[in-house]
Residue, then its C-alpha position, 0 to 999 in steps of 0.5 A: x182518628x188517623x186513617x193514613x193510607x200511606x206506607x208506614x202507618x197503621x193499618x188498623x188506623x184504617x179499618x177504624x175510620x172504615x167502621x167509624x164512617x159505616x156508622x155515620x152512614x147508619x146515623x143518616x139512616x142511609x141503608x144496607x150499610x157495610x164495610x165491603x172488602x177487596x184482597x190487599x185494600x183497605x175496607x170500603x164502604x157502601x150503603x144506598x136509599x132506593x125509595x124513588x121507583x123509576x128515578x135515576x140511581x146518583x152514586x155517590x162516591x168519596x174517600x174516608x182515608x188521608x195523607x200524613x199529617x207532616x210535621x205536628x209543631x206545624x198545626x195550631x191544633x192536633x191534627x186527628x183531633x177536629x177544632x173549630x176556629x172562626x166558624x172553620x174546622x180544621x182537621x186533617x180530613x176535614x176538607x179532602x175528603x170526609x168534610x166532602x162526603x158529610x155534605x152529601x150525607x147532610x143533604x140527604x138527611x134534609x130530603x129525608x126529612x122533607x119526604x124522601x130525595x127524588x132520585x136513589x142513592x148509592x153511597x161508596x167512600x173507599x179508603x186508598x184514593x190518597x194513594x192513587x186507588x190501586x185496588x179499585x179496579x178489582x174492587x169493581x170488577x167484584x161489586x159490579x152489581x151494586x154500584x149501577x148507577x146512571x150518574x156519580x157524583x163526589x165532593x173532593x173539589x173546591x168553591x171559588x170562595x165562601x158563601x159562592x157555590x161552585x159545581x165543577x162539571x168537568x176535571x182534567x186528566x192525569x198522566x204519569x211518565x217516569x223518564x229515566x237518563x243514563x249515561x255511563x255504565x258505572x258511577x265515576x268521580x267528578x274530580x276526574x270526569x265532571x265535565x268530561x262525561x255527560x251529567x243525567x241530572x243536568x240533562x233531566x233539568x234541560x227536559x223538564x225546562x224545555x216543556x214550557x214554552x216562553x208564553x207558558x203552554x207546553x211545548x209538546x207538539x200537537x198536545x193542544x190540538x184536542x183540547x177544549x179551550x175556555x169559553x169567552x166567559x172563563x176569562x171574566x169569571x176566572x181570570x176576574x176580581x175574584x179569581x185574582x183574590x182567590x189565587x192570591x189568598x191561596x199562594x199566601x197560605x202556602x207560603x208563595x213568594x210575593x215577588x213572583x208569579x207564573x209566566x202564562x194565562x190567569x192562574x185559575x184557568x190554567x189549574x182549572x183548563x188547560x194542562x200543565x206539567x208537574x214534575x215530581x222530583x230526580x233521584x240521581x245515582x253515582x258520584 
């Protein structure tokens, strides 16, 4: 099933991978599975296992909903239906993040079955994280109580490489500035006033290249001074044999030119440590 958060796509696509993934937490015989609601979100879902008195509560959290599919003639195989292919599965979802949420459902079950995990377990998989999690606020403010916790963890991330475990610990921040340039108080025709007026879409240009420094680092004053720089080891394990495999497998997958490669320190450190800024696109008005 589909289960598209974003606009346009059917809600009730939704509710149906809400209900289908509350029956998979039933399976795992996870308990006091349901489907919980906030006004204008799409159902969560909750369940727990506390059987560990006096041991910590690991809530663990996730997202059953996923981004569009795109184009379908660009999938090898339909995109809501799971294939296996050289011992991989694809699907959308099968990664970000309902694969996530498996292992730790896969987990419990193999504690279950050796007499019971050592801590209690909360389980929260929400369904509106590909869109930026608007309702989540009000949905905690609602369900405070049962989501105390003394630690959450989630699998929405990524290993280094096959058969290496990874635990990420910590991840970078997110800040979202809209900036908006305006130059003349109504549209004007560029036969007559193209470089006689000033272009907004020229000067958005100038801006976001004038974020990056010559070395790579953003070039925002002060912006560095809290943050935590790697360690003498990050450098070795990143920016190592296998960092520099992994990041080259990965631009292929995504089509990366070959003949060129980002100005600054080793790219797992930079996607990994340090900010970096993201431009997201222009919409420019008039003529």
């Amino acid at each position: 099933m589909s289960g598209v958060s974003a606009a346009g796509f059917p809600a009730e696509d939704l509710r149906r991978s809400a209900e289908a993934t509350a029956e998979a937490l039933r399976r795992f015989d996870v308990e006091n599975v349901e489907t919980l609601e906030a006004p204008g979100a799409p159902p969560y879902v909750y369940g727990d296992w506390r059987h560990a008195p006096g041991a910590p509560t690991v809530l663990v959290y996730g997202h059953h909903d996923v981004v569009p599919p795109g184009r379908p003639e660009r999938w090898t195989s339909p995109p809501f239906e799971p294939a296996v292919r050289r011992g991989r599965l694809y699907g959308r979802g099968t990664a970000d993040d309902k694969g996530g949420f498996m292992a730790w459902l896969g987990g419990f079950a193999a504690w279950r079955a050796a007499g019971g995990p050592p801590v209690n377990l909360r389980f929260l998989i929400e369904g509106e994280e590909e869109v930026g999690s608007p309702h989540l606020p009000d949905f905690l403010a609602r369900h405070r109580g049962r989501l105390d916790a003394d630690v959450v963890v989630l699998s929405d991330t990524a290993n280094l490489a096959t058969g290496v475990p990874a635990l990420t610990w910590q991840l970078r921040g997110l800040v979202q500035v809209d900036v908006e340039v305006s130059c003349l108080e109504r549209p004007v025709h560029s036969g007559d006033f193209g470089g006689a007026v000033p272009d907004p879409v020229q000067i958005l240009c100038r801006l976001v290249d004038g974020l990056r420094a010559g070395d790579g680092s953003i070039a925002v004053p002060g912006l560095y001074r809290r943050v935590a720089r790697p360690g003498p080891a990050a450098p070795e394990g990143l920016g190592g044999t296998l960092g520099v495999a992994l990041v080259a497998v990965s631009l292929q997958a995504v089509g990366h030119a070959g003949g060129t490669r980002a100005i600054g320190p080793p790219a797992l450190i930079t996607t990994v440590c340090l900010p970096a800024p993201s431009p997201q696109g222009r919409s420019p008005s008039g003529s």
